[in-house]
MARMI-568110 format. One record per atom (N, C-alpha, C): residue number from 0; residue in three letters; atom name; x, y, z. Coordinates in steps of 0.2 Angstrom, whole numbers. Layout:
BEGIN
NUM,ALA,CA,X,Y,Z $
...
END
This chain:
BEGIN
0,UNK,N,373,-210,828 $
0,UNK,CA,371,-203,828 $
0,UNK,C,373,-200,835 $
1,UNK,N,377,-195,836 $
1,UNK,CA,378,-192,841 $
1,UNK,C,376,-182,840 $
2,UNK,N,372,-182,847 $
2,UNK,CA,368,-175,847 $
2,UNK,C,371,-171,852 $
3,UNK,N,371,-163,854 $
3,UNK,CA,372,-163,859 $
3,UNK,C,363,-158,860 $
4,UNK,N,362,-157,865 $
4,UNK,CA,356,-153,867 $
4,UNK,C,355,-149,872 $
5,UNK,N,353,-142,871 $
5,UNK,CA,349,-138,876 $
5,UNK,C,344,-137,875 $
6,UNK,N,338,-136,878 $
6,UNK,CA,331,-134,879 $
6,UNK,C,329,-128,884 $
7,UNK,N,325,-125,883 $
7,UNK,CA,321,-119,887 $
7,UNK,C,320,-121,898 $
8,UNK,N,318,-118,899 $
8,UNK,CA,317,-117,905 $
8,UNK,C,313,-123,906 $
9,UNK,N,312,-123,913 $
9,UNK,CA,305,-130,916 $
9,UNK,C,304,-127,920 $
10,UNK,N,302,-124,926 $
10,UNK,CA,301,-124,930 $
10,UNK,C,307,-120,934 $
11,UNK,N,311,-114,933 $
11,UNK,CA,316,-112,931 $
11,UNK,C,322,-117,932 $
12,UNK,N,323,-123,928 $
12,UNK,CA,329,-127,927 $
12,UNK,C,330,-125,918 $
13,UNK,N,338,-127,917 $
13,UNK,CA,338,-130,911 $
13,UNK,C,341,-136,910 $
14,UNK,N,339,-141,905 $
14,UNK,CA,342,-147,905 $
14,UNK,C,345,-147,897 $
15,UNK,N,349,-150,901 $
15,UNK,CA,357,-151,895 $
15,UNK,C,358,-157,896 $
16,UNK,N,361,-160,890 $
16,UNK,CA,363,-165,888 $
16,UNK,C,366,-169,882 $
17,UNK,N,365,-176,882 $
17,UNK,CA,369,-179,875 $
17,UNK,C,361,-184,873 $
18,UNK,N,363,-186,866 $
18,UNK,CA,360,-194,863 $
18,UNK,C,365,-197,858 $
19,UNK,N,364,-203,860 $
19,UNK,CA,368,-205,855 $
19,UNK,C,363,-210,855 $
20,UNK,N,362,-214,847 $
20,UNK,CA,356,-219,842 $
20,UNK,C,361,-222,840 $
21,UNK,N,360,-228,840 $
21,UNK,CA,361,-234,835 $
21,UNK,C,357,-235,831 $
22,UNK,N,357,-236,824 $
22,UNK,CA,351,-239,821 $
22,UNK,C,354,-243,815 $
23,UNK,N,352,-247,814 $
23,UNK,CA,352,-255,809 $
23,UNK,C,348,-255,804 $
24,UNK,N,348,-255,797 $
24,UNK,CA,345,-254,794 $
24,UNK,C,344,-258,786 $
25,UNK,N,341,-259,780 $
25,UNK,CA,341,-260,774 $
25,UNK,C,340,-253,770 $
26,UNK,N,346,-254,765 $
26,UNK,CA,345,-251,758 $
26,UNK,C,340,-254,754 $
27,UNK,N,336,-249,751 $
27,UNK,CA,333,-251,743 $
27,UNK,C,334,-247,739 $
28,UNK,N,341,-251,735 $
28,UNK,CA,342,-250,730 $
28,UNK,C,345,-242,730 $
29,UNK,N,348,-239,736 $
29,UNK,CA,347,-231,737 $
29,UNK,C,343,-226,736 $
30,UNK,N,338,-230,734 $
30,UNK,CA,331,-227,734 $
30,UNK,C,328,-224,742 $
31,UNK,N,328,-229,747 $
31,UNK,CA,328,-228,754 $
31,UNK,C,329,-232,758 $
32,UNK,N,330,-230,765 $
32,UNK,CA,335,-234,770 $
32,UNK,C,329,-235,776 $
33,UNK,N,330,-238,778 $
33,UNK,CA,324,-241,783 $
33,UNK,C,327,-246,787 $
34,UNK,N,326,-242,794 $
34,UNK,CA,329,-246,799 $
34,UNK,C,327,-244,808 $
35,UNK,N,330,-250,811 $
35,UNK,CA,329,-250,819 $
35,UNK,C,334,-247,820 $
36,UNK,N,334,-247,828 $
36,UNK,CA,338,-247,833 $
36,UNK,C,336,-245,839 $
37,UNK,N,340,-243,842 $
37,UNK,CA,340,-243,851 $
37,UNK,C,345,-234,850 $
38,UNK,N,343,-230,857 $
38,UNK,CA,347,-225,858 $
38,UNK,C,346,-226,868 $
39,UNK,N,354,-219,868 $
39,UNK,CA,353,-219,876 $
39,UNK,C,354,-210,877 $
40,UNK,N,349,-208,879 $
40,UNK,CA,349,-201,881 $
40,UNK,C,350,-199,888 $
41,UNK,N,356,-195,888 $
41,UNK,CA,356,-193,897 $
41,UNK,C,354,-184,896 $
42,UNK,N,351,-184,903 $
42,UNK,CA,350,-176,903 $
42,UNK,C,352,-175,910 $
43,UNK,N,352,-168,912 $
43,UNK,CA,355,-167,918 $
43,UNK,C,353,-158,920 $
44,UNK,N,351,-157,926 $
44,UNK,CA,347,-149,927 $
44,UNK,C,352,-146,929 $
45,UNK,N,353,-141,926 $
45,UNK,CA,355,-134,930 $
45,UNK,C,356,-131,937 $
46,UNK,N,349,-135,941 $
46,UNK,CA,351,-136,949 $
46,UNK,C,348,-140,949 $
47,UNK,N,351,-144,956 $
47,UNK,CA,346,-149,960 $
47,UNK,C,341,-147,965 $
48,UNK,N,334,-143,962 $
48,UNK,CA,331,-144,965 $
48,UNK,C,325,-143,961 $
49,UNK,N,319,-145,963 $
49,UNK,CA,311,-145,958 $
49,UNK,C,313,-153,956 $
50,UNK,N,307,-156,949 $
50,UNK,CA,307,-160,950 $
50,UNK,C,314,-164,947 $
51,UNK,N,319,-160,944 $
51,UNK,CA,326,-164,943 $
51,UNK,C,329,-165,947 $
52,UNK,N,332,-170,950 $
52,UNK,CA,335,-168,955 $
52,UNK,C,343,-172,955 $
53,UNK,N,346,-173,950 $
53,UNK,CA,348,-178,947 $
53,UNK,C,351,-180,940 $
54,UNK,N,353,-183,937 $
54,UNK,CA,353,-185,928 $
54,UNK,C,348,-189,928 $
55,UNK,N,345,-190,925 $
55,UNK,CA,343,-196,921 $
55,UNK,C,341,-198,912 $
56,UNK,N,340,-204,913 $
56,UNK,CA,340,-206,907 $
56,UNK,C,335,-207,902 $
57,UNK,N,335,-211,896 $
57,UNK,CA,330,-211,893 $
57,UNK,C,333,-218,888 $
58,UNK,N,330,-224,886 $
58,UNK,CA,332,-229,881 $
58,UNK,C,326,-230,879 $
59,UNK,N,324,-226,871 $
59,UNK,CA,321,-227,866 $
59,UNK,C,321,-232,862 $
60,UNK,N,316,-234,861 $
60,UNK,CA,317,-241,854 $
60,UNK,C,315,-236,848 $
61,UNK,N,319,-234,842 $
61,UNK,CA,319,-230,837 $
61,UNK,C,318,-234,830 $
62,UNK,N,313,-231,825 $
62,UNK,CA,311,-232,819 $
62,UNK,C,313,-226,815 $
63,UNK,N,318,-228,807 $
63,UNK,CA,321,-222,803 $
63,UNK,C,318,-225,799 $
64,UNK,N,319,-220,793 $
64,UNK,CA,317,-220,788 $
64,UNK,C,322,-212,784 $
65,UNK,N,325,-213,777 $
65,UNK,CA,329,-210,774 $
65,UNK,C,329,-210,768 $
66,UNK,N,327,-203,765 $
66,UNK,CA,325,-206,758 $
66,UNK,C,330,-198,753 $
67,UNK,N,334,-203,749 $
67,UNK,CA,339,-197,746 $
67,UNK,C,335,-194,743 $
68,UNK,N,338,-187,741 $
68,UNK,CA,333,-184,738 $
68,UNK,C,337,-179,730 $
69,UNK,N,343,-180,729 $
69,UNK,CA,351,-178,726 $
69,UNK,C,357,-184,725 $
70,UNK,N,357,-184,721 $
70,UNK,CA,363,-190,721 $
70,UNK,C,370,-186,722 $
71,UNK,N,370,-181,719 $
71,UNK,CA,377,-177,717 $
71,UNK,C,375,-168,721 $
72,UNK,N,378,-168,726 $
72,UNK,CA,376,-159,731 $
72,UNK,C,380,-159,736 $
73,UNK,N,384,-154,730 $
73,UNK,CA,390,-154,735 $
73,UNK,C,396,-157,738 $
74,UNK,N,395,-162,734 $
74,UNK,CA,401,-169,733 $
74,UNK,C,397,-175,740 $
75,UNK,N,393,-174,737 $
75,UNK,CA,389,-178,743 $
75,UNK,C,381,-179,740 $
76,UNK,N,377,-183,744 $
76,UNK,CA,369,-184,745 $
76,UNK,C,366,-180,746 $
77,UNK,N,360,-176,745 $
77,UNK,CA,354,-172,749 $
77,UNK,C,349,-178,751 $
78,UNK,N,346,-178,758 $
78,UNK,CA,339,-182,758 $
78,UNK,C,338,-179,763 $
79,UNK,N,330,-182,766 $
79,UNK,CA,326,-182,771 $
79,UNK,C,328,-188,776 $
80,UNK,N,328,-187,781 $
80,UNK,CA,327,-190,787 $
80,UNK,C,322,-189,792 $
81,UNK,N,319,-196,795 $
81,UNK,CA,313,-194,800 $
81,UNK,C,315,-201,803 $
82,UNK,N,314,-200,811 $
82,UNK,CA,313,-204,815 $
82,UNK,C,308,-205,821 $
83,UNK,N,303,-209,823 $
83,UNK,CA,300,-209,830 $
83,UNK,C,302,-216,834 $
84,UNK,N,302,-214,839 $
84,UNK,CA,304,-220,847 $
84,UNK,C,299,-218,852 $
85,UNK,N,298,-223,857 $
85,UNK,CA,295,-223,861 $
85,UNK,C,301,-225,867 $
86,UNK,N,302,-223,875 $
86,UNK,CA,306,-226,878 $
86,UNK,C,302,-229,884 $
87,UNK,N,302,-234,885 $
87,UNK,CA,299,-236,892 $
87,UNK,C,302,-235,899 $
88,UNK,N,299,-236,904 $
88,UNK,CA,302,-235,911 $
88,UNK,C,306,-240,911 $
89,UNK,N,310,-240,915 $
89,UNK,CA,312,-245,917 $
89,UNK,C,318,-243,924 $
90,UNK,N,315,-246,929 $
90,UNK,CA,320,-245,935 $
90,UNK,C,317,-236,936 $
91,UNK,N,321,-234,941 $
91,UNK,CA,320,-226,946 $
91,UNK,C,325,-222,940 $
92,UNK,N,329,-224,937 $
92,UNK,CA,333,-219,933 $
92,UNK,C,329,-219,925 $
93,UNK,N,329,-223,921 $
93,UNK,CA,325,-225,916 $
93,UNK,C,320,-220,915 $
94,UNK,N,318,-214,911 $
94,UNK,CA,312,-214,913 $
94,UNK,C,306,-216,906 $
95,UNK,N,300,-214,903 $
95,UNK,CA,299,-216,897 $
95,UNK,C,297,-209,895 $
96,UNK,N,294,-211,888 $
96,UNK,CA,292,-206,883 $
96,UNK,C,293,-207,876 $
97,UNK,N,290,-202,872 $
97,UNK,CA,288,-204,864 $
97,UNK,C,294,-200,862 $
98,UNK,N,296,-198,855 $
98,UNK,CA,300,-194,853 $
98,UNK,C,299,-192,844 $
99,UNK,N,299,-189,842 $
99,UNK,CA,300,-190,833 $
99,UNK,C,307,-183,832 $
100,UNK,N,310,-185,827 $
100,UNK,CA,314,-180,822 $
100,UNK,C,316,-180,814 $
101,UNK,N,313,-175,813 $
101,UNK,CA,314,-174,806 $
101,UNK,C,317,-170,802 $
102,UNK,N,320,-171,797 $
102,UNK,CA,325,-164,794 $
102,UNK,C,329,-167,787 $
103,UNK,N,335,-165,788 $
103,UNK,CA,336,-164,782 $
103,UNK,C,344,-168,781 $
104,UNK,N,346,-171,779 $
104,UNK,CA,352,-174,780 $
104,UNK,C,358,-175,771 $
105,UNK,N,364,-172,775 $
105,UNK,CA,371,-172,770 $
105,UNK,C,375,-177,771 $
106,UNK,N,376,-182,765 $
106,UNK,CA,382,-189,767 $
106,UNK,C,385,-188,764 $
107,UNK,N,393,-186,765 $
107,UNK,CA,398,-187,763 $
107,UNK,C,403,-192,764 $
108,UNK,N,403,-196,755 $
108,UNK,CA,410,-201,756 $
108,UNK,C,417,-202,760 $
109,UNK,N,416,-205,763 $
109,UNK,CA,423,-206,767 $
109,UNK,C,429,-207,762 $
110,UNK,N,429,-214,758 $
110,UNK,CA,432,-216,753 $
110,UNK,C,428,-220,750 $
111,UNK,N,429,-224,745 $
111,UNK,CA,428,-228,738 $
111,UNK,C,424,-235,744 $
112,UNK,N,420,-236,743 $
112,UNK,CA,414,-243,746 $
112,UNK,C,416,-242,755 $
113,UNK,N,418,-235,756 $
113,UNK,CA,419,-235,763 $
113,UNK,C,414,-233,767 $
114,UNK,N,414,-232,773 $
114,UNK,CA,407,-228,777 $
114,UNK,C,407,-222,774 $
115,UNK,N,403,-218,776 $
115,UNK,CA,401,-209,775 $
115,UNK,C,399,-208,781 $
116,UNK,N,401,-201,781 $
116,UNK,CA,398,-194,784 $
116,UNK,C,392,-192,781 $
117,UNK,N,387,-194,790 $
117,UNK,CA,381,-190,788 $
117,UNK,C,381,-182,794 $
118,UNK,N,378,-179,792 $
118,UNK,CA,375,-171,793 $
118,UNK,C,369,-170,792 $
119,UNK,N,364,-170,799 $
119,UNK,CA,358,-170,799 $
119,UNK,C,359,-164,803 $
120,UNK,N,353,-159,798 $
120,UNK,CA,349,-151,803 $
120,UNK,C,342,-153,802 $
121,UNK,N,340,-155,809 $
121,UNK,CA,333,-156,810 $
121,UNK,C,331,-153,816 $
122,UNK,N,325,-153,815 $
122,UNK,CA,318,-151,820 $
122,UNK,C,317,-158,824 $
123,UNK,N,317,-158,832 $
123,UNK,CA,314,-163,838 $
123,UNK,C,312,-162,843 $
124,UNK,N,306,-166,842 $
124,UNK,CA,300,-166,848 $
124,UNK,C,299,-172,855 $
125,UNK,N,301,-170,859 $
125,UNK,CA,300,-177,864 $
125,UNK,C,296,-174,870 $
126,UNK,N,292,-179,871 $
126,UNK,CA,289,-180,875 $
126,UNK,C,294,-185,882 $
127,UNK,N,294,-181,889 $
127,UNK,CA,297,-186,894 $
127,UNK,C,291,-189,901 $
128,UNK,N,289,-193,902 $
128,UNK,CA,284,-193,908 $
128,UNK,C,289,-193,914 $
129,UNK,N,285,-187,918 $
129,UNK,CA,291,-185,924 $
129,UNK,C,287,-192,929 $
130,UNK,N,290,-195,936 $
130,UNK,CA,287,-198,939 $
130,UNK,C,285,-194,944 $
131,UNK,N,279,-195,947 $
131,UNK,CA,276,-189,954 $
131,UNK,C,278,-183,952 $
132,UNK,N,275,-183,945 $
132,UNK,CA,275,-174,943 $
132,UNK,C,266,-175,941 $
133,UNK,N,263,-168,939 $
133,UNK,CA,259,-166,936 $
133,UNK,C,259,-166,928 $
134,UNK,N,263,-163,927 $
134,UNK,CA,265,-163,922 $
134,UNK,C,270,-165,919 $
135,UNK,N,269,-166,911 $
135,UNK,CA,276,-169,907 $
135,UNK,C,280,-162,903 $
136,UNK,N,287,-167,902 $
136,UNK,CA,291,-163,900 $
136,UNK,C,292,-163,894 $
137,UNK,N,289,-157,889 $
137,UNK,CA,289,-159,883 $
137,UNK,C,294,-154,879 $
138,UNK,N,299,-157,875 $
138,UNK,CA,304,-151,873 $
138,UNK,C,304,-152,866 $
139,UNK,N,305,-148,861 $
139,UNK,CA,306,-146,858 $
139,UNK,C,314,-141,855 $
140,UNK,N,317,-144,850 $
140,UNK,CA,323,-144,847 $
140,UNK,C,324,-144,842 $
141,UNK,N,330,-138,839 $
141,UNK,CA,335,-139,834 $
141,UNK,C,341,-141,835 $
142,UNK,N,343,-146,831 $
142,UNK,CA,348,-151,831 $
142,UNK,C,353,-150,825 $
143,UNK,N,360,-150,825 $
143,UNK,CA,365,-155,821 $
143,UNK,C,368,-158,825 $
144,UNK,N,367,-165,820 $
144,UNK,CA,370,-171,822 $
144,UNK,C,376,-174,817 $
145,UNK,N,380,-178,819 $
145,UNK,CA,384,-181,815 $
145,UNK,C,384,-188,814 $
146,UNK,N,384,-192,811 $
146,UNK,CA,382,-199,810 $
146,UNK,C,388,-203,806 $
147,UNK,N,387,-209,805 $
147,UNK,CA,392,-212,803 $
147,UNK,C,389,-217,800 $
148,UNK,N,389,-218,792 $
148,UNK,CA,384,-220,789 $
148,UNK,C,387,-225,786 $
149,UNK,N,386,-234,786 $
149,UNK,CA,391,-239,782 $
149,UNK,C,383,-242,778 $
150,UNK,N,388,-242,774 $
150,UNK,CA,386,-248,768 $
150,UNK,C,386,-252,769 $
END
């Protein structure tokens, strides 16, 4: 899944940037999809000064869950998508925090037993702990995403 992102002011900064999620998973039955993975988040401020000073990053360990909801919309799937992760600190650039996203997702067939195109419009919440801040940075987001959905 690859995202692009902008978010509201901090402390007059704005931070932009990308994600992109791996996630691994099992089908039941296409009933629902249930799976891990790992993402890597960069973000980067508007200026270099206050507490971003810099890009940094985020690597969350991510739990999905996808449950169709349409077989046949639009020459494709309807379902639900939700995912939450937690990222750990790790090292000066790494930083941690929780995260969850929910919404709505359209997978269309590539070809015959091939991957699929997903299209998710979803609502996300993250939580970032700043280091030698008082406060966290908690952003809130509307997202499309594009994925790449194999069998």
């Amino acid at each position: 899944m690859l995202g692009l992102n902008s978010q509201n002011n901090l402390d007059g900064q704005r931070l932009n940037g990308y994600k992109i999620h791996l996630i691994v998973g099992k089908n039941f039955d296409d009933h629902a999809f249930v799976g891990f993975g790992l993402g890597n988040e960069v973000y980067q401020a508007s200026k270099s000064t206050g507490p971003f000073k810099s890009r940094f990053s985020l690597l969350p360990f991510l739990a999905d869950v996808r449950v169709p909801l349409r077989a046949h919309f639009l020459s494709g799937r309807l379902g639900v998508v939700g995912n939450a992760g937690y990222a750990p600190r790790v090292g000066n650039d790494l930083f941690k925090g929780a995260l969850f996203h929910g919404g709505m997702n359209l997978i269309y067939p590539i070809g015959y037993n091939g991957p699929d195109v997903a299209f998710t419009l979803g609502y996300s919440y993250q939580q970032i702990v700043l280091p030698y801040e008082i406060k966290n940075l908690q952003q809130q987001s509307i997202s499309l995403t594009i994925g790449l959905f194999i069998n």
